[in-house]
N, C-alpha and C positions, 0 to 999 in steps of 0.2 A: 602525474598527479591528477591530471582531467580525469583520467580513466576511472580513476579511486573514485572522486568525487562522481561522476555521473553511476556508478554503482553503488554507492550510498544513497544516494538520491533513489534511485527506483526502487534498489530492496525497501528503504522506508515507505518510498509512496504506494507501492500496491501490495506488498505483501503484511507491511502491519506485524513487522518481526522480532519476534528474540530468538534467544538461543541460552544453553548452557553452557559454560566454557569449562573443562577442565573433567571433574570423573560422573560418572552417569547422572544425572539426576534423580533425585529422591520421585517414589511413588506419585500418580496422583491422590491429589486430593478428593474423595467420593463428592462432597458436597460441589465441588469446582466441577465435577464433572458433570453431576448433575446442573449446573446452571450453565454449562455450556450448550447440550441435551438441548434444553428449552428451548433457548437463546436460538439454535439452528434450527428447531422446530416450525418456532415463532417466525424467524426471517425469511425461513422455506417459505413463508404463504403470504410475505410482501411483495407487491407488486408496482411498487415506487418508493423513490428516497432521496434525501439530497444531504452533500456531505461537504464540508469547511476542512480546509488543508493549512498547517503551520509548519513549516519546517528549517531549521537552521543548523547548515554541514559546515565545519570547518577543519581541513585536510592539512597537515604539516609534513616535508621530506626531514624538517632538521636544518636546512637551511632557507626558506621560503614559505612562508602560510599564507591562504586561501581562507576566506569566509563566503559562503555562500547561502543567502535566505531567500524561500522560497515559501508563495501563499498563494493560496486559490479555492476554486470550489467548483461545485457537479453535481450534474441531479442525472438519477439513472431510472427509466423505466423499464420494469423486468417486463411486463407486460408485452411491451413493443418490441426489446431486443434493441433498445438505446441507451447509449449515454453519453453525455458530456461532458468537460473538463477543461475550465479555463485555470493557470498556471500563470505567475509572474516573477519573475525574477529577473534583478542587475536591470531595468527599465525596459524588460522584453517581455510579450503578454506571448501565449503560445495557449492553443487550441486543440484539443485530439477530440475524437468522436470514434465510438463503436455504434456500426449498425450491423444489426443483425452477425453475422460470420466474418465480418470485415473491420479491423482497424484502422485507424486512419488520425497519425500523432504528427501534428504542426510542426515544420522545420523553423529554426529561427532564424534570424538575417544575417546574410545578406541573400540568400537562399530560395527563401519562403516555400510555399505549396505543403504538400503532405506528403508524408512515407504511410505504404499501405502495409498491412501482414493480417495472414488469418488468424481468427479465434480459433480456439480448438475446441474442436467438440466429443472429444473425447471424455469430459464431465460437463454437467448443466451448466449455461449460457452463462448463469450470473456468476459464476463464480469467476467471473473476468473483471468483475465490476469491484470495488475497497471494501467494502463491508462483508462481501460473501467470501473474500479471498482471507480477510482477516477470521471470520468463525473459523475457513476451512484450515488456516494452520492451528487453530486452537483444538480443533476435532483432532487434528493428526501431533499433537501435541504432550506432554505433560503438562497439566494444569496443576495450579494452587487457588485456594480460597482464600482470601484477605480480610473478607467480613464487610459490616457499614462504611459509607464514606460518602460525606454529602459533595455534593459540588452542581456548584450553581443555585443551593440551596436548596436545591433537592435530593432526597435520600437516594441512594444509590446502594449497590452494592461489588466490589470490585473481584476480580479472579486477574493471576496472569497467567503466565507461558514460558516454559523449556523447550521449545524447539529445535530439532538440531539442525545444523548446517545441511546435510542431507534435503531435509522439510524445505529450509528456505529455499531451497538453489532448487526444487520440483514446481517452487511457485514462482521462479524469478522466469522475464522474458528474457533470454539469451541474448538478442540482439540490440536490446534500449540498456542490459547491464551494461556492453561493452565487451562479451565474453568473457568476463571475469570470473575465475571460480571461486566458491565460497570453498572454502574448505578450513580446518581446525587450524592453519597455521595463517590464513587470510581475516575471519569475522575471532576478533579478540574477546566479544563481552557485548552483551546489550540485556537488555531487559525490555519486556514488553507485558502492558495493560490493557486489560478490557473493563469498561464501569456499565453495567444494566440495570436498566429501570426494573425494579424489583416487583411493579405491578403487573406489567407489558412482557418484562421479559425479552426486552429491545434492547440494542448495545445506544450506549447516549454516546460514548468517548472510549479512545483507544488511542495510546501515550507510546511511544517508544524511544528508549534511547540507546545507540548504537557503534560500537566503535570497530571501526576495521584497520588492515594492516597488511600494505604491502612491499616489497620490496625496498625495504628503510622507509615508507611515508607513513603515515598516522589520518586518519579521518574519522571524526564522530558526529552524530547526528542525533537531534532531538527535534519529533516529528507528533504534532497531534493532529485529531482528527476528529471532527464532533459533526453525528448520523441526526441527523431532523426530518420532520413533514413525512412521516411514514404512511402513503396511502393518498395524499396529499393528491388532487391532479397536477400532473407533471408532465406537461408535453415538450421534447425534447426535439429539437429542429435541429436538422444538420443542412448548409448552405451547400448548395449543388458543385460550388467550386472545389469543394473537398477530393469529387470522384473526378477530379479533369487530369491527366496526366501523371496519377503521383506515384513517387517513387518506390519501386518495387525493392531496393534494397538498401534502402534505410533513409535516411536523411542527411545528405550531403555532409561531411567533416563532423560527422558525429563517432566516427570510431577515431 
């Protein structure tokens, strides 16, 4: 059941996912596409951001359940090739850092230090980073148009996402999944939102909620995510203990 849960846990936090479950998904929607367009347009030529994390996974075999909630936040500067990312859950704070080509995700206790792994640079740097990985399954996506929707009290406007299992499991990192496959008989149903400032053309919030299924267990997850300070200076420190010794293959009892 760890396994499920810590692959809930990532597809939700970096990839920003849904899916369709069952026969192809209906057409996009022109309008949805068009404001996705934008939306990647717009985000192409930020070069700072910082981003608010909610998430709450709870996993069942049928004889045992697990709740797990998880909050944090991150500021990335595309500019520099950084980013940050404090995370807390069950009274343990955990820390990761991207610099430049190199990862670097906080082991938690009794353990500590960091696991390292390359970024790949086989597409642009940011797309490593929540916000750029969330457009890009929406680019590779079927979208729909939802219309007006205020929130926060301000106007917005909402689109979501059919992406298939395929999509997610190209944006998942193999090694923080757990190697777990996504495939039509593993991810059961989720749905996933994007809300854009209709002036900006900036994502404000991206909602997902998620249910997977593996061998008799059950896990779902409801994970949001609200993008601020676009441009903001954001200077991003990474503490030099990070590069001393860390683990070249994974983080200690995490598979």
């Amino acid at each position: 059941m760890r396994r499920l849960v810590l692959a809930v846990c990532f597809v939700s936090l970096l990839a920003g996912c849904g899916t369709f479950v069952g026969d192809s998904p209906p057409p996009s929607d022109e309008r949805a596409v068009a404001a996705v367009e934008e939306a990647n347009s717009t985000v192409a030529a930020v070069e700072a951001y910082r981003f608010e994390m909610d998430m709450h996974v709870t996993a069942s075999d049928g004889e045992q359940s697990r709740t797990v909630r998880v909050d944090g936040e991150g500021a990335v500067n595309v500019s520099t090739r950084r980013m940050q990312a404090t995370t807390r859950t069950r009274g343990q704070t955990v820390k990761s850092y991207i610099d430049g080509y190199r990862a670097y995700q906080g082991c938690q206790d009794p353990w500590g230090g960091y696991a390292v792994e390359n970024v790949s640079r086989s597409e642009p740097w940011a797309t490593a980073t929540p916000l750029h990985r969330q457009l890009l399954l929406f680019e590779r996506s079927n979208v729909y148009w939802q219309g007006n929707e205020t929130r926060d009290g301000n106007r917005t406007v909402l689109a979501t996402a059919s992406p298939s299992a395929e999509t997610i499991e190209s944006l998942m990192d193999r090694r923080q999944a757990g190697g777990m496959d996504l495939n039509r008989g593993s991810l059961e149903n989720a749905t996933a939102r994007l809300w854009l400032d209709p002036e900006t053309n900036r994502p404000v919030q991206s909602e997902l909620d998620i249910e997977i299924s593996q061998r008799g267990a059950t896990a779902t997850a409801t994970i949001t995510v609200q993008y601020t300070d676009y441009d903001e200076p954001t200077s991003v420190s990474i503490p030099q203990g990070v590069y001393k010794d860390p683990y070249e293959l994974g983080c200690p009892g995490a598979s």
